[in-house]
C-alpha positions in Angstrom: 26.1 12.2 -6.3 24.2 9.4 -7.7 26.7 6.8 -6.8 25.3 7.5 -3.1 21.7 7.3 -4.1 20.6 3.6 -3.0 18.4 1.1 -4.6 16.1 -1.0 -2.6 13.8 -3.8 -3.3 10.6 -4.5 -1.9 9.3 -8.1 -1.6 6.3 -9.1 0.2 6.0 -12.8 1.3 2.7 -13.9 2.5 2.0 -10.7 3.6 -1.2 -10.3 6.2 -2.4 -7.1 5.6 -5.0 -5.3 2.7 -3.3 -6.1 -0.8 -3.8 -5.7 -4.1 -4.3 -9.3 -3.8 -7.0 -11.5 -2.6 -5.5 -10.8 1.0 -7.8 -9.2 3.3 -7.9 -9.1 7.5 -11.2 -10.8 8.8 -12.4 -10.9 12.1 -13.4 -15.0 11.9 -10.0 -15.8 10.9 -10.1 -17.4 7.6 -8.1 -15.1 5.6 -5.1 -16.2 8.3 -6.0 -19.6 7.6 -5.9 -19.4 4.2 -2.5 -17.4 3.6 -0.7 -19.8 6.6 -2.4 -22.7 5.1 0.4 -25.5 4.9 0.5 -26.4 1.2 0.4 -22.8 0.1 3.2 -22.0 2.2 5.3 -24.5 0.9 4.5 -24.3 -2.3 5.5 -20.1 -2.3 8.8 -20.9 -0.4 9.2 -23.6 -3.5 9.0 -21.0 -6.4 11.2 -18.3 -4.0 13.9 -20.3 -3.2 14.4 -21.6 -7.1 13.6 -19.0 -8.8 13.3 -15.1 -7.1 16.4 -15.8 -5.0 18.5 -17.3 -7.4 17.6 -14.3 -9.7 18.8 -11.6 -7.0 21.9 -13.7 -6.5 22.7 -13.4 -10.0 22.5 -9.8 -10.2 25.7 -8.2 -11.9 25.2 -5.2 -10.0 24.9 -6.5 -6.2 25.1 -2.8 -4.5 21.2 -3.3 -3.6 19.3 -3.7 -0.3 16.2 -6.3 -0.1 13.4 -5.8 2.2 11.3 -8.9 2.2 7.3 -8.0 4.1 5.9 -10.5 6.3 3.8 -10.9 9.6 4.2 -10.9 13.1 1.6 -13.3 12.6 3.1 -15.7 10.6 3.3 -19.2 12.4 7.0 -20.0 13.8 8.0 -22.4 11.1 7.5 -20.1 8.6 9.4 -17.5 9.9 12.2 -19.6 10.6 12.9 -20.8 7.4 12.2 -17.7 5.8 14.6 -15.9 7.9 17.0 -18.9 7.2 17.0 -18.7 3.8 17.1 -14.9 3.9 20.6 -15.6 5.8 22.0 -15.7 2.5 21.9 -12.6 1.5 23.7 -9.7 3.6 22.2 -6.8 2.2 18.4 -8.0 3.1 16.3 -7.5 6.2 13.4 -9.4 7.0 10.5 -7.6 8.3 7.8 -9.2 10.5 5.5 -6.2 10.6 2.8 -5.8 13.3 1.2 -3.6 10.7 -1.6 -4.5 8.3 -1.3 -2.2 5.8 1.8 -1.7 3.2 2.8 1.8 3.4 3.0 1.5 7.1 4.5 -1.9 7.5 7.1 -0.3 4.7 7.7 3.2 6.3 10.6 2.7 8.0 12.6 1.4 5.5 11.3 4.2 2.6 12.4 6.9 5.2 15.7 4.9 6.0 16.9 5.2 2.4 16.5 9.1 2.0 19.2 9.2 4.6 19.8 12.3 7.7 16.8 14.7 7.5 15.3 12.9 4.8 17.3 15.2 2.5 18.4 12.3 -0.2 17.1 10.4 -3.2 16.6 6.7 -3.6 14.9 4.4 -6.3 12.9 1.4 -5.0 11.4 -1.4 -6.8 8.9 -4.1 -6.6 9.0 -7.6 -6.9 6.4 -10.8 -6.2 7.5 -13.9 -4.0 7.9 -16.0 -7.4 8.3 -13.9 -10.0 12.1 -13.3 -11.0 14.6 -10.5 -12.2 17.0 -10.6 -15.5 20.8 -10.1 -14.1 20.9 -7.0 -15.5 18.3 -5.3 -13.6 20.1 -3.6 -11.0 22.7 -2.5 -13.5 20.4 -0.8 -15.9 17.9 0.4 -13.3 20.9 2.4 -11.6 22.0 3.4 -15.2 18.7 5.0 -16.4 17.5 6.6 -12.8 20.8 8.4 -12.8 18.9 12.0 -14.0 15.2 11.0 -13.3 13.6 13.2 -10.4 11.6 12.1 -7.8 8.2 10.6 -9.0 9.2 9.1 -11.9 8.8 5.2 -12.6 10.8 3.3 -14.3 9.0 0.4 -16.2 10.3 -2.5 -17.7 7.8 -3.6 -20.2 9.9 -7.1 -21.6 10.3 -10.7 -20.2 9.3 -13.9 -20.1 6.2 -16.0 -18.5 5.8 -19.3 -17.5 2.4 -20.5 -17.3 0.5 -23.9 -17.1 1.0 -25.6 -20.9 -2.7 -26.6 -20.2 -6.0 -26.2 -17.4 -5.3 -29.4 -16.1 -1.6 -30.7 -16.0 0.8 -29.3 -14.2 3.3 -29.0 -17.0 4.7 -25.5 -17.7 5.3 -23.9 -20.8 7.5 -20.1 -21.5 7.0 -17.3 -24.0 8.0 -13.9 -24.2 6.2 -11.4 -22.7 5.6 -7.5 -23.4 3.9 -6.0 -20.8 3.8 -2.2 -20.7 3.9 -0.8 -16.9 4.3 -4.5 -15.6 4.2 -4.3 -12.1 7.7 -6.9 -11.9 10.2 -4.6 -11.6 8.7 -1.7 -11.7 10.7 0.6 -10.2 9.8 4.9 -8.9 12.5 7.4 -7.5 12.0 8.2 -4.1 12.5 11.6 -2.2 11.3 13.3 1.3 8.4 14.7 -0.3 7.6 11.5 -1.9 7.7 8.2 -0.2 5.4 5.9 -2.1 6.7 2.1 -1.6 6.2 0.7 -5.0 3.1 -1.2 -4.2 1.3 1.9 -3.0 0.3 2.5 -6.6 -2.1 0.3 -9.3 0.9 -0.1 -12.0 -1.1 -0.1 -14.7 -2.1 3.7 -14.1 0.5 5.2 -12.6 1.2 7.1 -16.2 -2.1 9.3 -15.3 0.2 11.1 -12.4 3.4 10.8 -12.3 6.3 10.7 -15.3 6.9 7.5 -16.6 10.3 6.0 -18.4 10.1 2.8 -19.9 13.1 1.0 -21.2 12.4 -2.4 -23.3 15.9 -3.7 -24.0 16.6 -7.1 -23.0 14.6 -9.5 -20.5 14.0 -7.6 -17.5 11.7 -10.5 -15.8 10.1 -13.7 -15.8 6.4 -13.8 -14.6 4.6 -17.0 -13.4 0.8 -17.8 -13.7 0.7 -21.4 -11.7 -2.9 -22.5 -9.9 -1.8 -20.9 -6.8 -1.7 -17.4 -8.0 -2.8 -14.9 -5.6 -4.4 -12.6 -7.7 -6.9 -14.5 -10.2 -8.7 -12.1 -11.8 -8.7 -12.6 -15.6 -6.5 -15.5 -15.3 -8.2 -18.2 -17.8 -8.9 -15.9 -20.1 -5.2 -15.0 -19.8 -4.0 -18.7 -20.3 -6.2 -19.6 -23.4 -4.8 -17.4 -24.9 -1.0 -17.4 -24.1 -1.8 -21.2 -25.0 -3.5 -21.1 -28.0 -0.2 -18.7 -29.4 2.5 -20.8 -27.3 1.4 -24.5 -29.2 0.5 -22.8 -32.4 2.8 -23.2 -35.6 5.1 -20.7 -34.4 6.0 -22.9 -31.3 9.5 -23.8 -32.6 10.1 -20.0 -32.8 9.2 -19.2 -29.1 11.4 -22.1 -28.1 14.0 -20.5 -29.9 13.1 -17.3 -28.2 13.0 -18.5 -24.7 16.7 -20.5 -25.0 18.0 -17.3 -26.2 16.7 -14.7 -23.5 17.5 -17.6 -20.6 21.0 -18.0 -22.0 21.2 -14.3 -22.0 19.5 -13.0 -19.0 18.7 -16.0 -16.9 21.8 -17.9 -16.5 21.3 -19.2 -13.7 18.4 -21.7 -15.0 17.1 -23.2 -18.6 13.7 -23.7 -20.1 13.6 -27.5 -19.1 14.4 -26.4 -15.4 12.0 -23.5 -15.2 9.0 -25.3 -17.5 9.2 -28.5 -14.5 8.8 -25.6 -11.2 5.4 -26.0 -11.9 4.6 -29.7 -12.0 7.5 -29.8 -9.2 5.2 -26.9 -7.4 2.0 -28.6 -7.5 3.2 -32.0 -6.3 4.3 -30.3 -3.0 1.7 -30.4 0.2 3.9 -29.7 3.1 7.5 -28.1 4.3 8.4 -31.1 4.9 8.6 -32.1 1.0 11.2 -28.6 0.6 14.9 -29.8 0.8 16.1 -29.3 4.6 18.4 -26.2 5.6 21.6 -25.9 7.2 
């Protein structure tokens, strides 16, 4: 029966191993010293802890598991407030893989979820470190994999994104988005014969193999461009344009827009809340400047 099928997402936080990111293992150490660099570490556990968390904590449908993809490497302090924080929530596991590539640092919990003999079904999902989920996501990704086989992705193609309001204040400013095959959220059904984490694939391509379903109701995400993205490519062209359209005479309108799919999707945070993580974000340098735990 589908009620037994489970859904699990995959989060990786500072993740050393080959990405789809700038990440990349070196043999003179500056890739480790540049993912573990203080300030970037902070400033990641800044947008995670107000904005991804608070998203999966406001899920309406909390019959999910989390895995969240770190290190072994990762220095002490990091781990231990990420493990901390992740202490919250009792249907996540930390991981601090010794592995530096995805699918094998993710294997055990892809093969976990098919359950005995690898003989079940399960739909897994993606999401970045400070990107965020509407708190229906869990409820509609369950209802519209309920008949899908195993290969099919599930894209959801409409949200929001909050980006820098210009190149060189820290300021934020939201629109929607529409963003066919996005990779927030996007979801694929699972089996024994097929046991593709969901950031084994590029997700703007997966349509050329495997069966896509895309459902564009409501406001499955919110996306964030800030100066510490870690994957750049494109990025000002990106911007100038999502602020030449964002400041234009339709500006009132997007507003509007952006109250309305918050209010709707989003409760647990308004545009003047989420338009300040930015200039909040870039004025921290160190842990030390993230509110203490426990």
């Amino acid at each position: 029966m589908f009620d037994q099928r489970p859904i699990v997402g995959h989060i990786r936080f500072s993740f050393y191993g080959t990405t789809d990111t700038r990440t990349k293992p070196d043999d003179n150490g500056e890739t480790l010293a540049r993912l573990y660099d203080e300030t970037r570490m902070a400033r990641r556990f800044h947008l995670f802890e107000n904005l991804t968390l608070p998203s999966l904590k406001a899920q309406t449908d909390q019959n999910f598991r989390i895995v969240v993809m770190s290190s072994e490497v990762m220095p002490d302090r990091f781990k231990a407030r990420l493990a901390a924080i992740m202490a919250e929530f009792p249907n996540a596991v930390v991981d601090f893989s010794v592995y530096q590539r995805g699918d094998k640092a993710f294997r055990s919990h892809m093969l976990a979820s098919l359950g005995p003999n690898l003989g079940g079904t399960a739909v897994h999902f993606r999401l970045d470190d400070d990107d965020a989920l509407g708190k229906d996501y869990i409820a509609d990704l369950r209802r519209i994999s309920q008949t899908l086989p195993p290969t099919t992705h599930i894209s959801f193609p409409r949200g929001l994104i909050l980006f820098p309001a210009s190149p060189d204040k820290p300021e934020g400013a939201v629109m929607e988005e529409l963003h066919f095959l996005a990779a927030m959220g996007l979801a694929v059904v699972c089996s024994g014969a097929f046991a593709k984490n969901p950031f084994q694939m590029m997700h703007g391509s997966v349509w050329k193999r495997w069966p896509i379903v895309s459902y564009p109701r409501g406001h499955a995400f919110i996306r964030t461009q800030h100066f510490s993205n870690d994957t750049l490519t494109r990025q000002d062209k990106i911007l100038t344009a999502l602020r030449t359209e964002r400041f234009s005479r339709r500006a009132g309108r997007h507003i509007a827009a952006v109250d309305s799919a918050l209010a709707t999707s989003f409760p647990f945070i308004d545009q003047t809340r989420l338009s300040g993580l930015l200039a909040e974000n870039v004025a921290i340098t160190s842990l030390a400047d993230l509110p203490a735990l426990g």
